[in-house]
C-alpha positions as CSV (number, residue, x, y, z in Angstrom):
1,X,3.6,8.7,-36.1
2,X,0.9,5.9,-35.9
3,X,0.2,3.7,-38.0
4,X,-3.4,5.3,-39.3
5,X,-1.6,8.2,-40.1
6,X,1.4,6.4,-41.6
7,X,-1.5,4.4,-43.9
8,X,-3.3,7.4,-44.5
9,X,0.3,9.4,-45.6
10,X,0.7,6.7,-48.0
11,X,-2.6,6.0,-49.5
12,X,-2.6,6.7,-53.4
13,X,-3.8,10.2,-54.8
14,X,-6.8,10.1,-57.3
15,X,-6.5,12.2,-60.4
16,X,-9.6,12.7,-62.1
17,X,-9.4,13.2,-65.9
18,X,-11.5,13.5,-69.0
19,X,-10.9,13.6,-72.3
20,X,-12.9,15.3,-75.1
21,X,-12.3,13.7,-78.7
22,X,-13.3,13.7,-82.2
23,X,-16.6,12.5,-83.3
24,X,-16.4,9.5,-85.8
25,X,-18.1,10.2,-88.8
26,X,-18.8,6.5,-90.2
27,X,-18.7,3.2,-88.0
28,X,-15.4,1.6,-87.7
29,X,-13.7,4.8,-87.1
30,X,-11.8,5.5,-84.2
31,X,-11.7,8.4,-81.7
32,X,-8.8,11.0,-81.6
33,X,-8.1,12.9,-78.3
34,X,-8.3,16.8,-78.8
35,X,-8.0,17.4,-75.4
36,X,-6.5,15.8,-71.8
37,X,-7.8,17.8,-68.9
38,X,-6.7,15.9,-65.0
39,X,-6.8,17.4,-61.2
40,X,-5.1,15.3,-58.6
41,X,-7.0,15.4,-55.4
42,X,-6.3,14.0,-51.7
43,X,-8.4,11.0,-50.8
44,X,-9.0,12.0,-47.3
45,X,-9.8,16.1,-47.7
46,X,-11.1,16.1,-51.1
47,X,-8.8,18.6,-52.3
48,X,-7.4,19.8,-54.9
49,X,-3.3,19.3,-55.4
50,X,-2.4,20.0,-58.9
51,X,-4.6,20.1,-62.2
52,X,-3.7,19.9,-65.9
53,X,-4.9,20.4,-69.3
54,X,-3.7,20.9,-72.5
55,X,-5.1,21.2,-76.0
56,X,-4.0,18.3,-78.4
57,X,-3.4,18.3,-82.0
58,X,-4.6,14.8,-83.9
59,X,-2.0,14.0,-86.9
60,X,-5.3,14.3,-89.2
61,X,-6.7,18.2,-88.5
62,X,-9.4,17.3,-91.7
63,X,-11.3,15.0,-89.1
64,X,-12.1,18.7,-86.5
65,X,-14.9,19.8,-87.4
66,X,-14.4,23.5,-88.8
67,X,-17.5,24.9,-86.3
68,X,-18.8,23.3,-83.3
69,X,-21.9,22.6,-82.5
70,X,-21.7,24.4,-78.5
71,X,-20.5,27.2,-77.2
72,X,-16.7,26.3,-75.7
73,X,-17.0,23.3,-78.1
74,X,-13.1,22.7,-80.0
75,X,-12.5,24.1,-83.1
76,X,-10.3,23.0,-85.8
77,X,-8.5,26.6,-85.5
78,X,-8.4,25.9,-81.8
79,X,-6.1,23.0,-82.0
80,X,-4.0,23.4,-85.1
81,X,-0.9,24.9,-83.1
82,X,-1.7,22.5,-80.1
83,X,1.3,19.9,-79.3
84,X,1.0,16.6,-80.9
85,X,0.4,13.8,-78.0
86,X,3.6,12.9,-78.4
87,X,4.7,16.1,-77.0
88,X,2.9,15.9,-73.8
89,X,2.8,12.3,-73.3
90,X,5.0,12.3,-70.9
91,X,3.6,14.8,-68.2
92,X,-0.1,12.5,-69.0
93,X,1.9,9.5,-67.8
94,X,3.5,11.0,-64.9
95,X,-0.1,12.2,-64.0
96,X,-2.0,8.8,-64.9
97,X,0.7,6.5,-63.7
98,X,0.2,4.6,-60.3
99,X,-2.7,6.7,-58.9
100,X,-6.3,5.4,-58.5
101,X,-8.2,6.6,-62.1
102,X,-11.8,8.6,-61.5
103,X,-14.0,9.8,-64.1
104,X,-17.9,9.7,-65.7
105,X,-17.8,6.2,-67.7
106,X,-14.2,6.3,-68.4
107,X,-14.2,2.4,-68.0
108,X,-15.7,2.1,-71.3
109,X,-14.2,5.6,-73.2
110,X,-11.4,7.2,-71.5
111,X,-9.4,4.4,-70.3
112,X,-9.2,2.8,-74.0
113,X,-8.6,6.0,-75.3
114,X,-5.3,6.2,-73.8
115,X,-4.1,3.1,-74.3
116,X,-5.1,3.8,-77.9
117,X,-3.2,7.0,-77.8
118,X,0.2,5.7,-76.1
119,X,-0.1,2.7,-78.8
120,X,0.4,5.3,-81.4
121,X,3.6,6.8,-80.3
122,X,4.8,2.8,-79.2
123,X,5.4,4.0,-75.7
124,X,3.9,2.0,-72.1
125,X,0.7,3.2,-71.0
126,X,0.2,4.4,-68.0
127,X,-1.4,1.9,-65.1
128,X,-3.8,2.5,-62.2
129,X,-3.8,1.0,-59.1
130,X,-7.2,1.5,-59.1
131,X,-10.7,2.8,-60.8
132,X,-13.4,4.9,-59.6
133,X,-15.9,5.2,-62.7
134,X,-18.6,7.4,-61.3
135,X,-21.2,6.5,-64.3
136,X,-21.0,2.9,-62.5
137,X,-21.2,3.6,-59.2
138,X,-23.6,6.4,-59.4
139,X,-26.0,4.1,-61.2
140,X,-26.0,1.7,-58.7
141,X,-25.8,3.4,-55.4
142,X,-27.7,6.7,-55.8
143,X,-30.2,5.6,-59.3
144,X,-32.1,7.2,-61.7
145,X,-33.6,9.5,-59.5
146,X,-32.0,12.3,-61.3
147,X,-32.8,11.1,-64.6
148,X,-30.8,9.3,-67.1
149,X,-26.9,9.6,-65.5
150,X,-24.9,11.7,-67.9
151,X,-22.7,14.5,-66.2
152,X,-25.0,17.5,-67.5
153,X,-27.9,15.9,-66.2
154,X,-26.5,15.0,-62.6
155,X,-24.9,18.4,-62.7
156,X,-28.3,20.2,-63.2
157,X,-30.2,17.9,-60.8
158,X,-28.0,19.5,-57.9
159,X,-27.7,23.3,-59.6
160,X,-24.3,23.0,-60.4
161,X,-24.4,24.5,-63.6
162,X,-24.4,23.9,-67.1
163,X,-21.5,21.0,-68.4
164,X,-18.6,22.9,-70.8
165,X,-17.8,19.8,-72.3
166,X,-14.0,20.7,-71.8
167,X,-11.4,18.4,-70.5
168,X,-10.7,20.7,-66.8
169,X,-14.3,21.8,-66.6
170,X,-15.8,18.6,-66.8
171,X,-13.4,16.6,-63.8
172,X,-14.1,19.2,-61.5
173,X,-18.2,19.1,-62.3
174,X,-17.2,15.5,-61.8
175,X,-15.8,15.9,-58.4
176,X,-18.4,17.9,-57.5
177,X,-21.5,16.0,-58.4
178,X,-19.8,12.9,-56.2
179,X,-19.5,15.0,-53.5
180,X,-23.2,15.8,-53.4
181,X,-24.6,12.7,-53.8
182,X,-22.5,11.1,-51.3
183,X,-23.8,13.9,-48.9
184,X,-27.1,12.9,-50.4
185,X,-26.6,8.9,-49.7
186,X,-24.9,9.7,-45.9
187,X,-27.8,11.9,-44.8
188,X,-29.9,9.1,-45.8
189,X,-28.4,6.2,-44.2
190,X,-28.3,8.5,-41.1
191,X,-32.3,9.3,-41.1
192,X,-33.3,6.9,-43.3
193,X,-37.2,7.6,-42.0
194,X,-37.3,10.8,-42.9
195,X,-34.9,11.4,-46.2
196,X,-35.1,8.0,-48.0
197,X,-37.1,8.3,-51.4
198,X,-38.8,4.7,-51.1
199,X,-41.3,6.7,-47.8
200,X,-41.0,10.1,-49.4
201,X,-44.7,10.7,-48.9
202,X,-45.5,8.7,-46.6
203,X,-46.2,8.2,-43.1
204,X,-42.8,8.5,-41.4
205,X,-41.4,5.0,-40.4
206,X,-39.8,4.8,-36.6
207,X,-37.5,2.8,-36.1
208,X,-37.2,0.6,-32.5
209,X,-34.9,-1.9,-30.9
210,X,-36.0,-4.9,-28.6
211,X,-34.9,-7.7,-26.8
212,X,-37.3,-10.1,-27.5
213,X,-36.4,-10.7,-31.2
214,X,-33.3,-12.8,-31.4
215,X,-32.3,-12.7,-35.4
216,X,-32.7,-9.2,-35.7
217,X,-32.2,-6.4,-32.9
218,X,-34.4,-3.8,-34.9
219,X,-37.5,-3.8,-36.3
220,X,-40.2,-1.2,-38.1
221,X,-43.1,0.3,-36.8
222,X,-45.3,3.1,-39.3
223,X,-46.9,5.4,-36.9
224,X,-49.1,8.7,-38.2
225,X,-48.3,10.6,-35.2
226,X,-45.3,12.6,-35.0
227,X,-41.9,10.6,-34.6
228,X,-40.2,10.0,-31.2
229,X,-37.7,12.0,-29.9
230,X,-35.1,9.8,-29.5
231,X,-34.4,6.1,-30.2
232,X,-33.5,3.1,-27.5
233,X,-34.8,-0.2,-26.5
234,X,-38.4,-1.1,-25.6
235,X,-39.4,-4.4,-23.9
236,X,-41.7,-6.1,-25.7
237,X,-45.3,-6.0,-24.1
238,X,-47.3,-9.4,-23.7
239,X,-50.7,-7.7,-24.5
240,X,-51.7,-6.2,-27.4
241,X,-52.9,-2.6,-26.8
242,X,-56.5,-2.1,-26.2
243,X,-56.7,-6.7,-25.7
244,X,-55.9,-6.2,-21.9
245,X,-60.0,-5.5,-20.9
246,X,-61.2,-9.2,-23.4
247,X,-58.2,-11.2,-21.6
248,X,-59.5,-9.8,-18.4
249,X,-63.3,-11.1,-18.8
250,X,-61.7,-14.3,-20.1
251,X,-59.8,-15.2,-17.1
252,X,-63.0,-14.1,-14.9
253,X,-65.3,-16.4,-16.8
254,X,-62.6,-19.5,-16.3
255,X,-62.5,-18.3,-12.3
256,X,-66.3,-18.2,-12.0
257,X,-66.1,-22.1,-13.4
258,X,-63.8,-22.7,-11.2
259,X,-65.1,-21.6,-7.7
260,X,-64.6,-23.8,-4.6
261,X,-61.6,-26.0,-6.2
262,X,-58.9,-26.5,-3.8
263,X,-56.3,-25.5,-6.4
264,X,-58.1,-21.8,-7.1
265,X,-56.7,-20.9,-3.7
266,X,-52.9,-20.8,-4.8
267,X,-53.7,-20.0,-8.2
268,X,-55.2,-16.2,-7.1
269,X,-52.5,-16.3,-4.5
270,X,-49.6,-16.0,-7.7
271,X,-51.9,-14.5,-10.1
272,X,-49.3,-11.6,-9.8
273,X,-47.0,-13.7,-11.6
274,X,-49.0,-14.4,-15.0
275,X,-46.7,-12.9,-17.7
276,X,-48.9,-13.4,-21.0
277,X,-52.9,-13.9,-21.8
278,X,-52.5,-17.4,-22.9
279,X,-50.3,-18.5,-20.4
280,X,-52.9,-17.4,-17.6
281,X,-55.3,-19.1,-19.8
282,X,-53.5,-22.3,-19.6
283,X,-52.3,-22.3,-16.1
284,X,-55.8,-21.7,-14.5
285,X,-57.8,-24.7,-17.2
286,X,-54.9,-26.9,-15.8
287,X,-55.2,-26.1,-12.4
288,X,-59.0,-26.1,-12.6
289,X,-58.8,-29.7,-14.2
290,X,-55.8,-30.8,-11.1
291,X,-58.8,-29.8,-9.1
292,X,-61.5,-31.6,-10.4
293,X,-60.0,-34.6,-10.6
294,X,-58.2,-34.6,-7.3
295,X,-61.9,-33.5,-5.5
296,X,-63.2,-36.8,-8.3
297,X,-60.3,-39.2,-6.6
298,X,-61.3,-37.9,-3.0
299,X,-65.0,-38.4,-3.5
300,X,-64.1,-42.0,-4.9
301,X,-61.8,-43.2,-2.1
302,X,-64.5,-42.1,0.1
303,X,-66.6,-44.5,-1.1
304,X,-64.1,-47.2,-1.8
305,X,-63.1,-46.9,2.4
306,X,-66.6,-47.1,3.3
307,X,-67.2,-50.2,1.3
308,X,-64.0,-51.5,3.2
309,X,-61.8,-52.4,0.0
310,X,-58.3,-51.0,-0.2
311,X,-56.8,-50.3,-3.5
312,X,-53.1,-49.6,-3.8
């Protein structure tokens, strides 16, 4: 065995769990778990292992309300012969205990709810080795393009259904609604010019490599036409398109000035090798000033010989 699969043998399980509780009816009042609903699922497939659920019955049945307000909502009928969390506190732990924690804002409810709830009965809470809180990530990698980021909403943004609001229900609408937005987020990063929301309507964005650009190998180009067919590098062309014709007339005006210098002779001989419009520029102004002032400094050494003075 290598050691990738060794590491991936041993990486922790998740469990996903939820928890549906009583409503307080005055501030200051605390929340009483009715029900713990968890599935343990393999980090690397996805899949489910085992799940979980059980009603639970709060020492108070007066604060479950007799009706509920939705359809699979809990009742106070429903949980008066339920075990007390005492009774299954045990099997919680062994679920909870030294796996990574996932879950829709359990950071802020679920979490606390348990350590609450294994205060009451003076026995250790369980501990994670890690937590994936979904409300948080959610918000900040995938946004508010569904909406506000509650589970019913997400859920119907991706037709997954309606949310039950029960404990086993609700992890498994959780798992699912990850699943889709990281398929959402991959497929994005992967064609970002053609999925990404910031260019949804508009013209599609190609992406291109060159050489020529030191700090960053990749840069952005919007074109109207229809996208290439496949991606690579480009060398980067000295002229801009449709420039090559006004360069052209420029470097004929400078040769027509020019005409009869010494110099001119060697410049046309390695035109061939001008790489960019202002370098030609440059190169023929210098060489067309070399040659006026070397035919200037002939002319006047002419003259000095024939006056018979000898300068050095």
């Amino acid at each position: 065995m290598d050691a990738s699969s060794s590491c991936n043998q041993h990486a922790p399980e998740l469990v996903f769990f939820d928890l549906e509780t009583t409503v307080p009816k005055r501030g200051g009042d605390r929340f009483w778990v009715l029900e713990f609903g968890a599935i343990v699922v393999n980090p690397h497939k996805l899949t489910e292992i085992e799940s979980y659920t059980t009603l639970i019955r709060p020492k108070d049945l007066s604060l479950v309300s007799v009706k509920s307000s939705r359809s699979d909502g809990i009742t106070r009928k429903a949980v008066e012969n339920a075990p007390s969390f005492e009774d299954v506190a045990e099997k919680i732990f062994s679920i909870l205990n030294g796996r990574v924690w996932a879950g829709h804002n359990i950071r802020r409810f679920d979490c606390v709810r348990i350590k609450e709830a294994f205060d009451d009965i003076n026995k250790a809470a369980p501990v994670p080795v890690g937590i994936i809180d979904s409300l948080g990530i959610l918000t900040e990698k995938f946004g508010r393009r569904a909406g506000n980021m509650k589970m019913a909403t997400l859920a119907s943004y991706f037709g997954l259904g309606q949310q039950k609001h029960r404990s086993l229900d609700d992890v498994r609408m959780n798992l699912e609604v990850l699943k889709h937005c990281a398929t959402v987020l991959f497929l994005e990063s992967s064609l970002p010019n053609m999925l990404h929301s910031q260019w949804y309507g508009s013209p599609s964005v190609i992406m291109t490599r060159s050489r020529s650009n030191g700090k960053s190998p990749c840069k952005e180009e919007t074109s109207r036409k229809s996208p290439p067919t496949s991606f690579g590098y480009q060398r980067t062309v000295p002229y801009a398109r449709g420039s090559l014709g006004k360069v052209t007339e420029k470097v004929k005006g400078l040769l027509c000035k020019a005409q009869g210098q010494p110099p001119l002779q060697q410049l046309l001989k390695h035109s061939h090798s001008i790489l960019s419009p202002g370098r030609a520029e440059r190169i023929i102004e210098a060489r067309i000033a070399v040659g006026v002032k070397y035919n200037s400094f002939v002319k006047h050494s002419s003259d000095v010989n024939t006056n018979g003075h000898h300068n050095v």
